[in-house]
C-alpha positions in Angstrom: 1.1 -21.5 -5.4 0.0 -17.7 -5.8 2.8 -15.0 -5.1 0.3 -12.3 -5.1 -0.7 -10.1 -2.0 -3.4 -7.7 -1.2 -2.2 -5.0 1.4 -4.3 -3.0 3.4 -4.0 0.2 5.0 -6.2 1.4 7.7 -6.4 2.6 11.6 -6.2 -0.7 14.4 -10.0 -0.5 16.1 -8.9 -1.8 19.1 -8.4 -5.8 21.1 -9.9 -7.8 17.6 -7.1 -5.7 15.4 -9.3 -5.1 13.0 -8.4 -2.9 10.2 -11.0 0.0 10.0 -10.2 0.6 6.0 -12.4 3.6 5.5 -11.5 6.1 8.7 -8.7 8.7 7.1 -6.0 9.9 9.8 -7.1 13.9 9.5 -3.3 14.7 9.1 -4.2 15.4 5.6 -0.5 15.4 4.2 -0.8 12.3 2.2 2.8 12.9 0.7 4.4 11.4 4.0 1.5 8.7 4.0 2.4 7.6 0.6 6.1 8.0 1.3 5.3 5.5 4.7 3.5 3.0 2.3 6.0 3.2 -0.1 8.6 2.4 2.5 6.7 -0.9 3.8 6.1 -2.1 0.5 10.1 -1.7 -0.7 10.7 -3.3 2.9 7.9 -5.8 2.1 9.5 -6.8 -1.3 13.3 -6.8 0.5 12.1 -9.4 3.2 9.9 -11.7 1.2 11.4 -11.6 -2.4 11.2 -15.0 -2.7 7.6 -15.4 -1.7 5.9 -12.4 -3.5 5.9 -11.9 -7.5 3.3 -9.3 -6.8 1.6 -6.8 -4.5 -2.2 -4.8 -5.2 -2.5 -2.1 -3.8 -6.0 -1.2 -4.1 -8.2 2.2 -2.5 -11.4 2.0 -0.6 -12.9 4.8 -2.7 -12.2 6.0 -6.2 -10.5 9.1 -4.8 -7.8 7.2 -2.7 -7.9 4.6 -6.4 -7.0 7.9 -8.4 -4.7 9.1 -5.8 -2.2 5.7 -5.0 -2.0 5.7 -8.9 -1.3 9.1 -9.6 1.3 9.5 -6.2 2.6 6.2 -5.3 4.6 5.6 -8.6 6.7 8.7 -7.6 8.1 6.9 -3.7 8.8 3.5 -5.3 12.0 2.3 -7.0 11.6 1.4 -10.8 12.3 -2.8 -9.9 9.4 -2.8 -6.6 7.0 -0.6 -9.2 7.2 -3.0 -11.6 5.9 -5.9 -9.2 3.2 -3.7 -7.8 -0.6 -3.6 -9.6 -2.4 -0.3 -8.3 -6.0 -1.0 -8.9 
């Protein structure tokens, strides 16, 4: 059985809970974002250790790719970065 997750980040569009991928918040302080995603994947890894070997995390553009990879790294522990694959 695979152990490997995709997560997805994105704004709830309303009743279908649809995950609108591309819209951006506006808050433009993507430190706290990344810390927030950071935090969910560390809580992610805490609860389902058992079930997940791996999470991607993977941008909807090439600047949010070059982003996660440069910043991300920096809000997660050494033993969670080492199950994560940033695309």
């Amino acid at each position: 059985e695979d152990k490997k997750f995709d997560l997805s980040f994105g704004i709830d569009t309303g009743p279908t809970h649809k995950l609108d991928t591309f819209q951006t918040t506006g808050e433009g302080n993507i430190r706290i974002i990344l810390k927030t995603i950071a935090s969910i994947i560390e809580e992610f890894f805490s609860e389902y250790s058992e079930e997940a070997q791996i999470v991607v995390v993977d941008g909807t553009s090439e600047k949010r790719r070059r982003v996660y990879k440069a910043l991300l790294p920096k809000y997660l522990s050494p033993n969670t970065l080492s199950k994560v694959d940033i695309k």
